[in-house]
C-alpha positions, 0 to 999 in steps of 0.5 A: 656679278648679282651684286653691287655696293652703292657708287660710294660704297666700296666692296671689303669682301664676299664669301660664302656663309651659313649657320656653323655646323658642330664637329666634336663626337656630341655635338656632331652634325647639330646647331643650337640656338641659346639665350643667356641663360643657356636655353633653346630659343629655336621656338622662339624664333619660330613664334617670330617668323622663321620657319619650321626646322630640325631639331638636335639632341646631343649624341649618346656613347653609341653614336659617337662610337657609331660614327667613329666606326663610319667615318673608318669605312671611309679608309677604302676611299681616302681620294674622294674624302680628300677632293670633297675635304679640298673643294671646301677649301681645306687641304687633308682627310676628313677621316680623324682630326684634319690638321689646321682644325686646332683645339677647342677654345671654349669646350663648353660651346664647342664639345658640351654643347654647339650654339650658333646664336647666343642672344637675350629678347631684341638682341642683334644676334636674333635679327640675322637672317634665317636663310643662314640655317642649312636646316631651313634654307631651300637646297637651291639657294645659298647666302653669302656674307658680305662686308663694305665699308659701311655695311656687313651685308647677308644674300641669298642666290640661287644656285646656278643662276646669275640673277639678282640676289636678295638682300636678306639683312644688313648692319651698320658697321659699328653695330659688329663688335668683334670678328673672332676665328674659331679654329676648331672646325671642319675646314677652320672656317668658322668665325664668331660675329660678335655685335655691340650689345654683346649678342653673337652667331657662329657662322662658316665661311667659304674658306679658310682665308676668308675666315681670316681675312674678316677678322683682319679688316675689321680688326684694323690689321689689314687696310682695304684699297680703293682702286683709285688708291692704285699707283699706275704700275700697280694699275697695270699690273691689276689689269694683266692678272684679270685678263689672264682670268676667266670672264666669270671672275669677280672684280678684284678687291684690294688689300694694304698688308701691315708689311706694306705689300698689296693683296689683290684677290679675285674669286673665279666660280669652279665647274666642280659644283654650285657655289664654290669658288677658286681665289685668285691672287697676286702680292705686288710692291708699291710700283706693281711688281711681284712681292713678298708677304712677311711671314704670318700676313697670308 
């Protein structure tokens, strides 16, 4: 792995993260960043060191209509629209509403307008790395999200190659207020990082799980696991799911289900392009053998 916790650290979650990108027909394909007054602040950011990005404006009635009517040229090729929607982690059809994408919770963020950073002057919010913004970040990186259990960590790797990642910015675990799911999304992958001066970015993860996965461990719901916490069955057993996986998987992380049930996960890269990732997991019992979820837990 490019990255490793300190020895007394222990490792709660990774996944691929990036600014979130809007999805209803005005918004579509634009990312704004706000002050609390509802004003762009991307000059702002640029005066303080980030690069040069793009700019959006909201879509007119004819370029919703005119993407309504690309989006419906698709028809003829519903097999690569399905395996593209599927390696973001999201099963359906890109073509119309995909299932799972749910309804706006706030219209005025999310239909209206698309922030990704909502921050006053010296909040929080505003200290997050830039490389986070598809629009600024060179195409042979990407950043990853990652959560220990002191720190919520962002790196940069570059595509392809297993050297060491940058560590772009990190906070302290009571500097993260509150991890919210935003349901309406592309792949319902979105989460709002929301920090204790009340500042918050909008970010898409890499799947679905993780989405919910980062809101549960910092909400309390879901307790993570050392591996020293492991019975010896459990031990075993962790050890015959990493041997049936390929080298390049990660080393597993740990969870305690409200049920009482242990998730162990372990993400293994795809050949199927950079940057993507399949999930690997087993639920076992106290003693390691095969177990049930209760309903809703995964």
């Amino acid at each position: 792995m490019d990255w490793y916790p300190n020895a007394d650290e222990q490792l709660l979650l990774r996944t691929t993260a990036g600014f979130a990108t809007g999805m209803a027909p005005a918004v579509s394909g634009s990312r704004w960043f706000r002050d609390l007054e509802r004003r762009d602040i991307q000059g702002e950011l640029e005066l303080a060191g980030w690069p040069e990005g793009p700019t959006y404006e909201l879509r007119s009635a004819g370029d919703r209509a005119a993407r309504r009517t690309g989006r419906a040229l698709l028809v003829g090729i519903p097999l690569v629209a399905n395996l593209i929607a599927n390696l973001g982690g999201a099963a359906g059809t890109p073509l119309g509403d995909v299932p799972g994408r749910g309804r706006p919770d706030e219209p005025e963020n999310e239909v209206a307008d698309f922030p990704v950073m909502w921050a006053a002057p010296g909040a929080l919010a505003r200290t997050v790395p830039w490389q986070l913004d598809p629009g600024r970040r060179p195409d042979d990186r990407m950043t990853d999200l990652v959560l220990t259990d002191r720190r919520l960590l962002f790196l940069a790797t570059r595509r392809g190659s297993i050297g060491k990642a940058d560590v772009l910015g990190e906070f302290t675990r009571d500097s993260v207020a509150e991890v919210r799911r935003m349901k309406f999304s592309e792949l319902n992958a979105d989460v709002r990082v929301t920090f204790a001066d009340g500042s918050w970015v909008r970010l898409a993860l890499g799947n679905p799980d993780d989405a919910e996965r980062l809101g549960q461990v910092l909400g309390g719901t879901v307790r993570m696991l050392t591996e020293s916490e492991l019975s010896e069955g459990q031990s075993d057993r962790v050890r015959r799911f990493m041997a049936d996986l390929p080298k390049t998987a990660h080393p597993p992380t740990y969870s305690r289900l409200p049920s009482g049930v242990t998730l162990v996960e372990s993400r293994v890269p795809v050949k199927a392009g950079s940057g993507l990732f399949e999930t690997h997991s087993i639920l076992m019992d106290g003693s390691g053998r095969p177990a049930q979820a209760a309903p809703g837990e995964v």
